[in-house]
C-alpha positions as CSV (number, residue, x, y, z in Angstrom):
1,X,29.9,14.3,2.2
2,X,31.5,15.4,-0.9
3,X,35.0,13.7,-0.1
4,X,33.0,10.6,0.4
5,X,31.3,11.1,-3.3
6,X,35.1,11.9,-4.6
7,X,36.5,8.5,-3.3
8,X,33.2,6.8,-4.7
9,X,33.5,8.6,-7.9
10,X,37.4,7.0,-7.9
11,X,36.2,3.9,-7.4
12,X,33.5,4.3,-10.2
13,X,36.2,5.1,-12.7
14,X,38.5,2.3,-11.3
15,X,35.6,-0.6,-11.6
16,X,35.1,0.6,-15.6
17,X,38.7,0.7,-16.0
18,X,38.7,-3.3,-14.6
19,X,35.5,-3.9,-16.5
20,X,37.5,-3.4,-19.6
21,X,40.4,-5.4,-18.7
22,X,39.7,-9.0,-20.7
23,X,41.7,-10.9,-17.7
24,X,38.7,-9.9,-15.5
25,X,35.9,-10.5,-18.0
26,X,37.2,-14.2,-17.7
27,X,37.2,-14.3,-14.2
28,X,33.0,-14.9,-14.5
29,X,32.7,-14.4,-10.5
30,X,35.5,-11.1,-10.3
31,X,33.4,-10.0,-13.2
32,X,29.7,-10.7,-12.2
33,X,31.0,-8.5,-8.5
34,X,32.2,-5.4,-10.5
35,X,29.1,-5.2,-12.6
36,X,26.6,-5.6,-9.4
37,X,28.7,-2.9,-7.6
38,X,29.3,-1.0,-11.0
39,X,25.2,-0.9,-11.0
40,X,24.8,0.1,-7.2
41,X,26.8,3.1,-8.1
42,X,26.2,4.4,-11.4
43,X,22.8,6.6,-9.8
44,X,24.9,8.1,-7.3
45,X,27.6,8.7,-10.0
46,X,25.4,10.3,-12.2
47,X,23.4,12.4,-9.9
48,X,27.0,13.5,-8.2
49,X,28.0,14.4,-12.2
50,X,24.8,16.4,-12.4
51,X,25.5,18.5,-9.0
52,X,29.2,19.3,-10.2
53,X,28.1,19.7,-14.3
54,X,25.0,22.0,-12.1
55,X,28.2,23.9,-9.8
56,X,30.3,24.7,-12.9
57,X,27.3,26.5,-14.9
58,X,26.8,28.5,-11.4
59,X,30.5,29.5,-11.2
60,X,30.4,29.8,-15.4
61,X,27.7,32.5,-15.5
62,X,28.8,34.5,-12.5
63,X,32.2,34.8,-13.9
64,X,30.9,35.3,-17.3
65,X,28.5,38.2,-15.8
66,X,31.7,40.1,-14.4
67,X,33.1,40.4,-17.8
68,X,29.7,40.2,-20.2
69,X,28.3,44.4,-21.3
70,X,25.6,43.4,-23.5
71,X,22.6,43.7,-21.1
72,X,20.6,41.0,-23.1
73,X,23.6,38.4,-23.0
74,X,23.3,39.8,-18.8
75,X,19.6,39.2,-18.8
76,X,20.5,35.6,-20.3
77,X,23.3,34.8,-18.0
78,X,21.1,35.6,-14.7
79,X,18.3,32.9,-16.2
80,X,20.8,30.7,-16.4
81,X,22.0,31.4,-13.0
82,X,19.1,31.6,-11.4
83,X,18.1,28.1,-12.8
84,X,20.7,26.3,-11.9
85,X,20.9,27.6,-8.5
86,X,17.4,26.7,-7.6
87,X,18.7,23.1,-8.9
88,X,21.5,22.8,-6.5
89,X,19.6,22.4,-2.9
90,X,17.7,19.6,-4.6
91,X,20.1,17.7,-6.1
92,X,22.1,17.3,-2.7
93,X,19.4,16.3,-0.8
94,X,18.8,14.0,-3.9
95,X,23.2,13.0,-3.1
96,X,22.4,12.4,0.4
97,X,19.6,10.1,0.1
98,X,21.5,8.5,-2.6
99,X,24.4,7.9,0.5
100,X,22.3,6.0,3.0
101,X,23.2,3.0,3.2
102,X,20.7,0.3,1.3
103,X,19.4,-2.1,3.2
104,X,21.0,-5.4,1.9
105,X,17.6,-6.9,1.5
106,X,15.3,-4.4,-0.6
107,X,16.2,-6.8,-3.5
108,X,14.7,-10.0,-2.2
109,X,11.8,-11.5,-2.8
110,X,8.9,-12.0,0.2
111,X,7.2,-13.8,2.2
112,X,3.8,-12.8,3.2
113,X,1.4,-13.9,6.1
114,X,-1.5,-12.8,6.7
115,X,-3.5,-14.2,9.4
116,X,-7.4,-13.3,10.7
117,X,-7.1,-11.3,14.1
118,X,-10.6,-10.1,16.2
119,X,-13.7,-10.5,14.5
120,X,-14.2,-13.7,13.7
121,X,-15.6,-14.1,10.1
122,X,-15.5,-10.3,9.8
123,X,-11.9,-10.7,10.6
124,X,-11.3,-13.5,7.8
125,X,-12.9,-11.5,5.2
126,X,-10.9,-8.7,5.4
127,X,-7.6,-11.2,5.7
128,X,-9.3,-12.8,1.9
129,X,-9.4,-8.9,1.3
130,X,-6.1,-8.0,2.3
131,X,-4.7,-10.8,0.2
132,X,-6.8,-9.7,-3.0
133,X,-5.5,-6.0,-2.5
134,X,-1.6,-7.2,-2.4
135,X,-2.1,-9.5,-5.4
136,X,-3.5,-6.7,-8.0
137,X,-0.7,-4.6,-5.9
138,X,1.7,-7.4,-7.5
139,X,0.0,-7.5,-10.9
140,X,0.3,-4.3,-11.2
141,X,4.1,-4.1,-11.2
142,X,5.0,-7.5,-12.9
143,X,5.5,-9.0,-9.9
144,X,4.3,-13.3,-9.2
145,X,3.1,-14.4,-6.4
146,X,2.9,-18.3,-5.1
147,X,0.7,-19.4,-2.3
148,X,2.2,-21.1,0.0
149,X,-0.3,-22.3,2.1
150,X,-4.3,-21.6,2.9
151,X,-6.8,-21.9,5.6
152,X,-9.9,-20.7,4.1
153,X,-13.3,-20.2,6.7
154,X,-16.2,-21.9,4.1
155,X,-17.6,-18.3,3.4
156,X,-14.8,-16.9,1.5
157,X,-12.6,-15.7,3.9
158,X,-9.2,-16.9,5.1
159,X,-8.0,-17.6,8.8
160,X,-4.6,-17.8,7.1
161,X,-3.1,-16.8,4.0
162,X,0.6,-17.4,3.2
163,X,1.9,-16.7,-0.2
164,X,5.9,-15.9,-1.7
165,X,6.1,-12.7,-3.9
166,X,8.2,-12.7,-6.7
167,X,10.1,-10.0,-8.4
168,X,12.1,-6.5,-8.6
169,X,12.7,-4.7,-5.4
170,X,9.9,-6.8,-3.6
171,X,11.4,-6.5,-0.4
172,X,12.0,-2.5,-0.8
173,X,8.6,-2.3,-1.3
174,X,6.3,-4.3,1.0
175,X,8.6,-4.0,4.4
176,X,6.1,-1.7,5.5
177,X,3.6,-3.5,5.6
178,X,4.3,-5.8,9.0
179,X,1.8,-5.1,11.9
180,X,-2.3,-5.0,12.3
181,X,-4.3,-3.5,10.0
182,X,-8.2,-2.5,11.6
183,X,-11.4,-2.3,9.2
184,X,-14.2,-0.9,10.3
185,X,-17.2,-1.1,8.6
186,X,-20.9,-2.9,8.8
187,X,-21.2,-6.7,8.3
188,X,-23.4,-7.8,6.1
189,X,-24.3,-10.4,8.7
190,X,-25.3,-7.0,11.2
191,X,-29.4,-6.2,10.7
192,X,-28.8,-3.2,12.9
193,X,-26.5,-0.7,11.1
194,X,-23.1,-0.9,13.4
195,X,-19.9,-0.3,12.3
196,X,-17.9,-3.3,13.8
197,X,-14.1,-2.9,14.2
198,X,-11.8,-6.4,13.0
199,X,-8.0,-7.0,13.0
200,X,-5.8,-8.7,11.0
201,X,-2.1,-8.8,11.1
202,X,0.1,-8.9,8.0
203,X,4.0,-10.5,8.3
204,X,6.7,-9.1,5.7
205,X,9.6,-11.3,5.6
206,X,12.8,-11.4,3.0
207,X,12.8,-14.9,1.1
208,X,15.7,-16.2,2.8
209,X,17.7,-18.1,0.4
210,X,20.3,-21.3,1.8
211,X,23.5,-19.1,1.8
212,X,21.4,-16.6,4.8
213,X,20.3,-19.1,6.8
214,X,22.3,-22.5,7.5
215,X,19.4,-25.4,9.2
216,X,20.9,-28.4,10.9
217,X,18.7,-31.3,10.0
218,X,19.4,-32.7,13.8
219,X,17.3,-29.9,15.0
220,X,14.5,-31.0,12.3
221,X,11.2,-33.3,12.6
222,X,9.4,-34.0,9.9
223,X,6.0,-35.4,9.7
224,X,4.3,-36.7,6.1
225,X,0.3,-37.1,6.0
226,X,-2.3,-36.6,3.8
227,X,-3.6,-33.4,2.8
228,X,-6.9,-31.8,3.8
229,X,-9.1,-29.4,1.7
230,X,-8.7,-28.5,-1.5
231,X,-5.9,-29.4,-3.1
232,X,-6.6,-31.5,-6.5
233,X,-7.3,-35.5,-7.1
234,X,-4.3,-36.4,-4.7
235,X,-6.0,-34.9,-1.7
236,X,-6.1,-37.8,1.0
237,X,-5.1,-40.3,-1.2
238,X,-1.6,-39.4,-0.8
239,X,0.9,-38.4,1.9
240,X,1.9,-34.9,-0.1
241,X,1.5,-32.8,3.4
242,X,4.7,-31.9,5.0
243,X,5.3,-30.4,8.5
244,X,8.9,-29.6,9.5
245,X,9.4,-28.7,13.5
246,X,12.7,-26.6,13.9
247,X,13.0,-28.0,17.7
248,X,15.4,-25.2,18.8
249,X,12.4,-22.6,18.2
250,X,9.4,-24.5,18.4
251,X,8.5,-23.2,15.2
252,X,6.4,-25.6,12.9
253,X,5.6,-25.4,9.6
254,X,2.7,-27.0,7.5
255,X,2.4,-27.4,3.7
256,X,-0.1,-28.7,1.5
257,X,-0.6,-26.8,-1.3
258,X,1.2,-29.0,-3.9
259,X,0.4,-32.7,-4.8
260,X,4.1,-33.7,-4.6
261,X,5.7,-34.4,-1.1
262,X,8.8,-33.0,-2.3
263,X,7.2,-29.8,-3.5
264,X,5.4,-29.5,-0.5
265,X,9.3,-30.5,1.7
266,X,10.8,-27.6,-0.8
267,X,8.3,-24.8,0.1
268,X,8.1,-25.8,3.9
269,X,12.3,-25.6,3.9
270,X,11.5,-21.8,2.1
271,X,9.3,-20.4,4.6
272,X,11.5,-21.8,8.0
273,X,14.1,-20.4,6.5
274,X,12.7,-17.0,6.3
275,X,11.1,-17.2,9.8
276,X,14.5,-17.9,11.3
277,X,16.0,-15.0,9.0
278,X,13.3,-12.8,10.5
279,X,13.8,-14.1,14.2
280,X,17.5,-13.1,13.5
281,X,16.5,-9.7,12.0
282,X,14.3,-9.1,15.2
283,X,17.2,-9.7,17.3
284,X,19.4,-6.9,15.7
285,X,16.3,-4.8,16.1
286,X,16.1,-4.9,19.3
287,X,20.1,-4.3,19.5
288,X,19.6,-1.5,17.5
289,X,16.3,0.4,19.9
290,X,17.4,4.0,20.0
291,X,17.6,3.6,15.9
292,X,14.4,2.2,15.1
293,X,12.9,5.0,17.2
294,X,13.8,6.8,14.4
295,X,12.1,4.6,11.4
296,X,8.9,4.6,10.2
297,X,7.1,2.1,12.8
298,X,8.7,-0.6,14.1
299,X,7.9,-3.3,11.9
300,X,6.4,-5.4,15.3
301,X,3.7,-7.4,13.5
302,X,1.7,-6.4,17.2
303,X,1.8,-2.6,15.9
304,X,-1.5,-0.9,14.7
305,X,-0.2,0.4,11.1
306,X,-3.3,1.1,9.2
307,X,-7.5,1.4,9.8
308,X,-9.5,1.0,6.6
309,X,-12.7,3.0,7.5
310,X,-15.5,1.7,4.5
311,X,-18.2,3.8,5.6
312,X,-16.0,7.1,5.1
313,X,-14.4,5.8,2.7
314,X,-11.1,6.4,4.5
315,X,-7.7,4.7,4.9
316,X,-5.5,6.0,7.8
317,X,-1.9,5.1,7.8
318,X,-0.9,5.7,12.0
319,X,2.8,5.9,11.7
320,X,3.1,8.6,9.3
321,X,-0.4,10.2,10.1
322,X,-1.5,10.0,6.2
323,X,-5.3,9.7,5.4
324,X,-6.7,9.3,2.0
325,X,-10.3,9.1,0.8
326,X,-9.8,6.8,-1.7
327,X,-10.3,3.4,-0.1
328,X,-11.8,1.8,-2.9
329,X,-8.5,2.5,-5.2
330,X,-6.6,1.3,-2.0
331,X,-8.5,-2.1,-2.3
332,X,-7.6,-2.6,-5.6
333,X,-4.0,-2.4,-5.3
334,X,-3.5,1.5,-5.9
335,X,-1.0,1.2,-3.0
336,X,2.0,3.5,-4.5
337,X,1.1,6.5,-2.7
338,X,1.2,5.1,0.6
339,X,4.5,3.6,0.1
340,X,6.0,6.5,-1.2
341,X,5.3,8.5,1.6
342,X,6.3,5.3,4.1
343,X,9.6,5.5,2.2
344,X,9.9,8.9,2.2
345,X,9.1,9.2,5.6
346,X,12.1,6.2,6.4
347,X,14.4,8.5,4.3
348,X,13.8,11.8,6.0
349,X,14.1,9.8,9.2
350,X,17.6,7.9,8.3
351,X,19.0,11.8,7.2
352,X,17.9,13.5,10.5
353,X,20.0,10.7,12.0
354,X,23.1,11.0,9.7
355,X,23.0,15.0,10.3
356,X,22.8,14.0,13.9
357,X,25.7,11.2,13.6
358,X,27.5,14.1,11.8
């Protein structure tokens, strides 16, 4: 491990070396490269100077100890030791997280779909729910979101629900998040007090930009009609609605949401794009089997994740066997403690692997 931090602590001091070099800060592209890699670095070079600066004071004190007579400079010199050494086992597990690899796509933006499952309007209530509790999730961290497109049920509730978050470390966030989550609780609707169980199934995927996925326009339909619903004056006065079928996949895609065909061509285009980067990404899953064993679920939007239970009060996350009474919070978008221990959880999974690899 630590020759690997020496050749990346090298290559740190190479890249500010180039940085400074005003050939390179002309060469906009060269330049723009060093400073992305420059900043993928610089927390595992600072947390790699912090374990060495940590090392020195160990080896500092005990050689000063050997040679120190004044008791109370002694006494000093153990704190100090003592510190520091209870610093060290954290700071290389801090290095080795620091050395799995990133996945290339925590930085992108999402897609989100979100789609009624069993229950009926039970079922589309808690999809409307679901959708409420990732937007103040998203407000709460400066992130945007933009609907995509909606299929609401007349009492508030949505069959479907598919909207583009915007923002920092999106992706790193919210990949979790893929499979059925299960309320149970009692309909208003139900005169007799039971708790009724309803599904719905939430789909991560990364915003997959033109350069990650190439589309051949042979192996694209596209239909123009008029829009249905809400949607503004234009709504079937127009033919703004756009469905694309990608032929080699069957899959087809339908938007609406804007009054401009064009806007409507432009968002379709978006989401098929990331539905064939997820197809792609499912494929490498699968390649990949004994691996995923090891993550935290695996991302199959068929997998149980997560029950809300209203009537205790209780949300269960299944993969990583957390329960918290707090469901109201949870509702509301207070959704960082369950990530952070979905990501820890990933992390302590991805080491056990590397110590195995090793």
């Amino acid at each position: 491990m630590f020759d690997r931090l020496d050749d990346i602590l090298i290559r740190y001091q190479q890249i500010m070396e180039e940085l400074g070099d005003p050939d390179v800060v002309s060469d906009q592209k060269h330049f723009t490269a060093l400073m992305k890699e420059q900043s993928d670095l610089a927390p595992l070079v600072e947390k790699y100077q912090e374990y060495k600066d940590t090392k020195k004071t160990i080896d500092d004190s005990l050689e000063m100890l050997e040679e120190e007579s004044d008791e109370e400079m002694k006494a000093l010199l153990k704190e100090e030791l003592a510190e520091a050494k209870s610093r060290l086992p954290q700071l290389e597990q801090d290095l080795k997280i620091l050395l799995i690899p990133r996945d290339p796509l925590d930085e992108k933006n999402v897609i989100v779909e979100i789609r009624a499952g069993a229950g009926g309007d039970e079922a589309a209530l808690f999809a409307a729910e679901l959708f409420r509790m990732y937007a103040k999730y998203a407000e709460g961290r400066n992130w945007k979101i933009e609907m995509m497109d909606l299929s609401e049920n007349g009492i508030g509730g949505y069959k479907e629900c598919v909207f583009m978050v915007k923002g920092k470390g999106v992706y790193s966030r919210m990949k979790f998040e893929s499979g059925v989550h299960r309320v149970q609780r009692v309909p208003e609707t139900e005169s007799g007090g039971r708790i009724h169980t309803s599904t719905a199934t939430v789909a991560i995927m990364p915003e997959a930009e033109e350069v990650d996925v190439q589309i051949d326009m042979k192996d694209i339909h596209i239909d123009v009609m008029r829009a249905s619903g809400n949607g503004g004056q234009c709504v079937n006065t127009t033919d703004s609605a756009v469905r694309l079928t990608h032929k080699p996949t069957g899959i087809v895609i339908y938007s609406q949401t804007e009054k401009s065909q064009l806007q409507n061509k432009e968002k379709a285009f978006t989401l098929l794009r990331s539905k064939l980067l997820q197809l792609e990404l499912d494929r490498q899953h699968e390649k990949e089997a004994a691996f995923r064993k090891n993550q935290v679920g695996s991302g199959d939007r068929s997998e149980k994740i997560r029950t809300y239970n209203f009537p205790q009060g209780r949300c269960t996350d299944h993969r990583i066997r957390l329960t918290l009474y707090r469901l109201g919070d949870i509702m509301n978008g207070d959704l960082d403690e369950i990530i952070d221990s979905l990501t820890a959880a990933d992390q302590a999974a991805k080491l056990s692997q590397l110590d195995e690899a090793s």
